[in-house]
C-alpha positions in Angstrom: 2.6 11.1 -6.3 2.9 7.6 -7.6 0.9 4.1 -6.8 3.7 2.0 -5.3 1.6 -1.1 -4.4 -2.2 -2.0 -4.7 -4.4 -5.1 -2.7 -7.9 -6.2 -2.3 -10.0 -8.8 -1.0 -12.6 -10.6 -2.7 -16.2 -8.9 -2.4 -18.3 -11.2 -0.7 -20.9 -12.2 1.2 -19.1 -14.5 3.4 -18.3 -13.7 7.5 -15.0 -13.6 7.7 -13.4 -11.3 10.4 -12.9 -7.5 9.4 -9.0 -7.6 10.8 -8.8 -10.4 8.4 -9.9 -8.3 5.3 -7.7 -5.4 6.7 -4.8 -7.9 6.8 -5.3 -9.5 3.8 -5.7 -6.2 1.9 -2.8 -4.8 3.1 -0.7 -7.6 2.9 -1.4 -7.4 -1.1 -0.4 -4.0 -1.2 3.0 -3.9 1.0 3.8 -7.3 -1.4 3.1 -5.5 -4.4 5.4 -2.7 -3.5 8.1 -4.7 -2.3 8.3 -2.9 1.3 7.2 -3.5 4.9 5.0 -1.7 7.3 8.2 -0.1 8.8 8.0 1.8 5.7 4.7 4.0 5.8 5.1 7.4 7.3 1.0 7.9 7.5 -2.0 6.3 7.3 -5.4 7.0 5.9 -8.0 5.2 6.6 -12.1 4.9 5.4 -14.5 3.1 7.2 -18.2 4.4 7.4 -20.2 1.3 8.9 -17.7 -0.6 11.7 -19.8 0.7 14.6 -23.4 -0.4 13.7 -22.8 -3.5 11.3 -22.2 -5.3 14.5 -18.5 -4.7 15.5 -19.4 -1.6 18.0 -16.1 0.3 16.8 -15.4 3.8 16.4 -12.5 4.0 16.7 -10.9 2.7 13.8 -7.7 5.0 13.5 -6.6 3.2 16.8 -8.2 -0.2 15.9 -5.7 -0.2 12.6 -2.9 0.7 14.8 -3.8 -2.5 17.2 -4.6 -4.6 13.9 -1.4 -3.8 12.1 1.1 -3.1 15.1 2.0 0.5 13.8 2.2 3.7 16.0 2.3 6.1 13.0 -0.4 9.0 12.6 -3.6 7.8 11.0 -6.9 9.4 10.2 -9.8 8.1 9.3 -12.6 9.9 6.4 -16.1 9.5 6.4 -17.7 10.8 3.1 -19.8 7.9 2.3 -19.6 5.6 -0.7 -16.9 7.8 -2.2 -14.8 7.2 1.2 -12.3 5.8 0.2 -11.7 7.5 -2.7 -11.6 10.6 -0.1 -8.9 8.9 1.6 -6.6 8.5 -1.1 -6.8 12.0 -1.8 -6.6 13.6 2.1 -3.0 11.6 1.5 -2.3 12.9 -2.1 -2.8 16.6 -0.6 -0.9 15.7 2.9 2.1 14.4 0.3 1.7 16.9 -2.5 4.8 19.0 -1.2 8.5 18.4 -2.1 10.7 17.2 0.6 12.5 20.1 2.5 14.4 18.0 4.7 12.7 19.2 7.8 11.4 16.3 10.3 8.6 18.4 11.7 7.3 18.7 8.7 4.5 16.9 6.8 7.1 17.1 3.4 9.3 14.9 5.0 7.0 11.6 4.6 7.6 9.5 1.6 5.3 6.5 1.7 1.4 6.7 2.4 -1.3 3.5 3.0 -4.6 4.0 2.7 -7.4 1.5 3.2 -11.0 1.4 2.9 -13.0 -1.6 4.7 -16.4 -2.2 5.3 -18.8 -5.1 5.9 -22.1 -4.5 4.8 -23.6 -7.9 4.4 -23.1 -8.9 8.2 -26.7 -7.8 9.8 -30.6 -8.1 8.9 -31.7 -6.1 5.6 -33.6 -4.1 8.3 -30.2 -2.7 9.9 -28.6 -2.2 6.9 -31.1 -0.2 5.4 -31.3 2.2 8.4 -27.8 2.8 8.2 -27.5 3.2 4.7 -30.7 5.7 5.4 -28.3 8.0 7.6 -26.1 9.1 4.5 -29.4 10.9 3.5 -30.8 14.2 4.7 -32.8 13.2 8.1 -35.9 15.9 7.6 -37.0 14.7 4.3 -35.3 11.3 3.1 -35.2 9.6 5.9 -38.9 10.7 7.7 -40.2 9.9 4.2 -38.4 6.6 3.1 -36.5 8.1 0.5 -33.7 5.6 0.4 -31.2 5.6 -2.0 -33.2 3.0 -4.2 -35.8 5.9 -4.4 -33.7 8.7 -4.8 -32.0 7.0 -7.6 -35.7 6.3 -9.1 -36.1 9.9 -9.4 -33.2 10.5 -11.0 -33.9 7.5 -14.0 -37.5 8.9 -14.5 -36.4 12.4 -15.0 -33.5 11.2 -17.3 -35.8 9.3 -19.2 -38.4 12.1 -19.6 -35.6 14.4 -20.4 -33.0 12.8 -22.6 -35.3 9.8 -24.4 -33.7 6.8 -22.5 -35.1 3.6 -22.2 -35.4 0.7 -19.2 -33.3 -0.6 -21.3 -30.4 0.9 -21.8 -30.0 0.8 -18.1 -30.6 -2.9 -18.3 -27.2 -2.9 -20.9 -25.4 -1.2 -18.3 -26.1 -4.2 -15.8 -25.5 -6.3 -18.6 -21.9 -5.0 -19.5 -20.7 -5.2 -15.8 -22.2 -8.3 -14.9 -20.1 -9.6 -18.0 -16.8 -8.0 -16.8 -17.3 -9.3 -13.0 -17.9 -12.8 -14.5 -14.1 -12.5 -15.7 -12.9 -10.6 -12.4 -11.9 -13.1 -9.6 -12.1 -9.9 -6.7 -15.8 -10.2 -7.8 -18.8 -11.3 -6.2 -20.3 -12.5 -9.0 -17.5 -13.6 -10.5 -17.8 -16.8 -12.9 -21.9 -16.3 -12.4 -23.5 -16.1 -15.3 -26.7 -12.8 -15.6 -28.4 -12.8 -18.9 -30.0 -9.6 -20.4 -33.4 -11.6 -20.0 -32.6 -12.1 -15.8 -32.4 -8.5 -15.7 -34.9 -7.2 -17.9 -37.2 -9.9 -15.6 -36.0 -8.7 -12.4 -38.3 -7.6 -9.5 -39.4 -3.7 -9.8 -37.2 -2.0 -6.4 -38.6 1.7 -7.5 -39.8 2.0 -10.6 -38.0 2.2 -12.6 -35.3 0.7 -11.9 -35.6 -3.3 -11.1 -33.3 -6.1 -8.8 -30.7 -6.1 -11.5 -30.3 -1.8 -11.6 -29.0 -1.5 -8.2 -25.4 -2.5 -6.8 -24.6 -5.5 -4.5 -23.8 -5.5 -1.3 -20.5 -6.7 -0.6 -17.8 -7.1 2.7 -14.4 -6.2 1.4 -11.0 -4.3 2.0 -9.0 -2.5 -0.2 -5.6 -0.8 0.2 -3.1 1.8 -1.9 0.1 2.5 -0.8 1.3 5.8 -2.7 5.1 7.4 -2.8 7.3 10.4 -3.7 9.3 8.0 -5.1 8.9 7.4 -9.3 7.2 4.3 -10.2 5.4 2.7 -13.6 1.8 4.7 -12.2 1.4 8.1 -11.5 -1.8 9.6 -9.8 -1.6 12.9 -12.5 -4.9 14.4 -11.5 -7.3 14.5 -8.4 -10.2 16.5 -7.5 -12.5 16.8 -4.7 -16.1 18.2 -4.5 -19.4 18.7 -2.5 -22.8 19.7 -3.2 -26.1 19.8 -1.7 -27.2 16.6 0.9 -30.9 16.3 -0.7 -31.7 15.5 -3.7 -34.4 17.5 -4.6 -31.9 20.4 -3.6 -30.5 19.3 -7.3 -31.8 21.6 -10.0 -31.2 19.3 -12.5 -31.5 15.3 -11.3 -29.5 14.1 -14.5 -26.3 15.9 -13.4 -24.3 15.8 -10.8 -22.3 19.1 -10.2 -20.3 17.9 -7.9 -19.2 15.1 -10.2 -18.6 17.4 -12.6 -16.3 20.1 -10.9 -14.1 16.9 -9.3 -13.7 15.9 -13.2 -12.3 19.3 -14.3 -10.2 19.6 -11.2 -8.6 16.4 -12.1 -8.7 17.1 -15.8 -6.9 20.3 -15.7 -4.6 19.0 -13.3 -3.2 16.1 -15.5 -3.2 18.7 -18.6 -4.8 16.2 -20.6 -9.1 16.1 -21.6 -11.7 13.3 -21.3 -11.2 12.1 -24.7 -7.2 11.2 -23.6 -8.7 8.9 -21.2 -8.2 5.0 -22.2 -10.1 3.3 -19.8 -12.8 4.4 -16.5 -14.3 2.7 -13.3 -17.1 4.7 -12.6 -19.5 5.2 -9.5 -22.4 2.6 -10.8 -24.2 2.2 -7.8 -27.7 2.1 -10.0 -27.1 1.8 -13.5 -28.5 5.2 -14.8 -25.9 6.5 -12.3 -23.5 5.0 -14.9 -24.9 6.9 -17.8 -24.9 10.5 -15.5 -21.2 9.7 -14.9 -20.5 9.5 -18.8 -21.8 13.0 -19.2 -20.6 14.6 -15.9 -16.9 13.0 -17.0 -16.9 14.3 -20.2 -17.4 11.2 -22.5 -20.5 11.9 -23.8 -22.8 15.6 -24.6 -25.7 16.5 -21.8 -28.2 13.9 -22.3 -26.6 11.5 -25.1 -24.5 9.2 -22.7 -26.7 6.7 -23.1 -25.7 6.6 -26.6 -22.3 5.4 -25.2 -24.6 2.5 -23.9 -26.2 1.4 -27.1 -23.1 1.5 -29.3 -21.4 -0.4 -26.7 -18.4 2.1 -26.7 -18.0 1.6 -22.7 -18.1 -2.7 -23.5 -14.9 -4.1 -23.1 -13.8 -3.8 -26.3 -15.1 -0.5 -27.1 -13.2 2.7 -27.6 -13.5 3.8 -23.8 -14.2 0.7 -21.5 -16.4 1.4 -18.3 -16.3 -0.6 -15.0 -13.4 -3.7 -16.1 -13.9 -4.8 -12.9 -17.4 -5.6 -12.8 -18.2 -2.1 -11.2 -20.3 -1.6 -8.1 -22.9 -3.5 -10.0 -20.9 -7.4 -10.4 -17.9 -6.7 -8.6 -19.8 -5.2 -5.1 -20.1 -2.3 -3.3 -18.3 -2.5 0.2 -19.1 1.2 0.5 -15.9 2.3 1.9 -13.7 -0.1 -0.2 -15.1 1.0 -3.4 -13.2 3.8 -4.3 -9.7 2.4 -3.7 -11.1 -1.2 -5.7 -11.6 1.1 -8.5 -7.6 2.3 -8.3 -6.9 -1.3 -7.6 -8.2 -2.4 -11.1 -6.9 0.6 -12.9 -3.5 0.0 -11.7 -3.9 -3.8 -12.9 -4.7 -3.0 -16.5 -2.1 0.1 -16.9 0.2 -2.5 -15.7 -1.1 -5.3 -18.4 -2.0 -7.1 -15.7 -5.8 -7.6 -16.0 -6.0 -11.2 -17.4 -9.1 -11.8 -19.5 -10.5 -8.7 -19.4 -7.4 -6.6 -19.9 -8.1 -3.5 -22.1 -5.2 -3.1 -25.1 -2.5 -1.1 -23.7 -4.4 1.6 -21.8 -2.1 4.8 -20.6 -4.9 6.9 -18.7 -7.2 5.9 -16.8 -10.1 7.6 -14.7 -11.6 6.7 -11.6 -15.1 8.3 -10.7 -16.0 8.0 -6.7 -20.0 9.1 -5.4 -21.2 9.7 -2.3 -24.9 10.1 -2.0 -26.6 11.5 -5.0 -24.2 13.1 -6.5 -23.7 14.8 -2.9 -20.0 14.3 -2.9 -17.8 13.2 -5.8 -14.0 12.3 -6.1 -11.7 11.9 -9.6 -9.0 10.6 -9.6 -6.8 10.0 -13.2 -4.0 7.8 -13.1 -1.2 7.8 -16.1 1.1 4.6 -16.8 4.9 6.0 -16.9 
């Protein structure tokens, strides 16, 4: 299938309304493609947070249909951060047949929206945590305190140990996508300066990763309206994986399986390899989750993707640019609207339409989606026609 239209809100921290963000994303998108609501045959939907971030929904399938006046089917996919990545490809498989002409069935619809929305900064650090806490296994993350932050601590200790990282090569990581987001107006930190001393002096969260290792917390929407119809993007690989929930289930903490088997799904779908791949957004939720995804992907050997890091071959001008946008790191992590975001900035620089930090002439392009650690994973590649 092909990307017809693309839309996002800014990631912020701001208040505004979640039907706003819906709206506004939306609107991008239907703009973008040149068609109107009357147009979309289905809708897909992700949304992991509207009930206890204050709104008391959960409902949302029926909440879009109030929001945007439509009466067309809608689902909604909880897999969490890599939701709406999961979206976008429940409506790639629900659209991957030809059409046989027959109305009852599912190859008759032409025209798909999905949207991912969440507002994450819009209760107490307390709340949020506990919700963020329920993505983890509830016997021994959550009784524990084994939040994500901790989890992810694990995981940069034993890639240290194992593979002869340093602090700070994760700290160039932060450093590289706090530069991109400075140039990325959907951005939180857009036109805010970080220096490499700010995050090498940032508080310790879990040793070892510090303030500036972890993503931001964002509100944000995000849509992606695909088609049967041929237009200058096609999605030309996806894949879809899950693993275990807990992370000490993993027998290896610097690799994510599921990562891995989403990446040769999508791979051997597209016919093409990793090294075809011009440009990435990658699932940088903490920064050594970056380096994991280089290897999982296929960029770099088992335990040398942090070599990628230190040549600065994922900068913006280096040979495979990582995270344009500013990543989860500088551009936010809406939870739910990161996945689609990713697709959103990938469809902008295939199209040459990435401003100041446009890549030069990029024809594939990889999105890489997590939910947990490494419990789910999504990959998406996407090929300029």
């Amino acid at each position: 299938m092909y990307i017809k239209g693309v839309g996002c809100t800014r990631f912020c921290i701001g208040q505004e309304p979640f039907y706003k963000m819906i709206s506004d994303a939306v609107s991008e998108a239907l703009d973008d493609a040149g068609i109107s609501l009357r147009e979309i045959d289905f809708l897909v939907s992700s949304n992991n947070h509207l009930a206890s971030n204050g709104e008391r929904q959960r409902h949302p399938s029926s909440l879009l249909s109030s929001i945007l006046g439509v009466d067309i089917p809608i689902l909604n996919i909880q897999t969490s951060c890599d939701g709406g990545s999961s979206a976008l490809w429940t409506a790639l498989s629900l659209g991957s047949g030809d059409n046989d002409g027959d109305s009852n069935n599912l190859n008759n619809l032409h025209n798909f929206l999905v949207i991912g929305f969440d507002r994450m900064v819009s209760n107490t650090a307390k709340i949020l945590n506990d919700e963020l806490m329920m993505d983890s296994e509830n016997i021994y993350h959550q009784s524990e305190g084994v939040n994500p932050h901790v989890q992810n601590a694990f995981i940069a200790q034993q890639y240290i140990d194992m593979h002869g990282a340093t602090k700070e090569d994760f700290s160039l990581v932060a450093f590289k996508n706090h530069e991109n987001g400075f140039l990325n107006p959907k951005a939180r930190f857009y036109k805010k300066k970080i220096t490499l001393k700010q995050i090498r002096d940032s508080p310790v969260v879990a040793s070892p990763l510090r303030l500036f290792d972890c993503s931001t917390p964002a509100n944000g929407a995000a849509a992606v309206i695909l088609s049967k119809e041929k237009t200058d993007i096609e999605i030309a690989g996806s894949g879809f994986s899950v693993d275990r929930l807990p992370v000490f289930e993993s027998s290896d903490l610097t690799s994510w399986s599921s990562a891995k088997k989403a990446a040769e799904q999508a791979f051997r779908e597209a016919k093409i390899t990793p090294a075809d791949i011009d440009i990435a957004e990658v699932h940088d939720a903490f920064t050594p989750a970056e380096i994991i995804a280089y290897e999982d992907i296929g960029f770099a050997k088992k335990g040398e993707g942090y070599k990628l890091i230190r040549d600065k071959s994922t900068f913006l001008d280096g040979k495979i640019p990582v995270n344009t946008s500013g990543g989860l790191k500088a551009k936010g992590h809406p939870i739910s609207a990161t996945g689609l975001s990713q697709i959103y900035e990938l469809t902008k620089q295939l199209r040459n339409e990435a401003g100041e930090r446009q890549v030069s002439n990029p024809k594939y392009a990889l999105s890489h989606n997590i939910g947990g650690a490494g419990s789910s994973s999504v990959v998406h590649i996407l090929r300029k026609v």
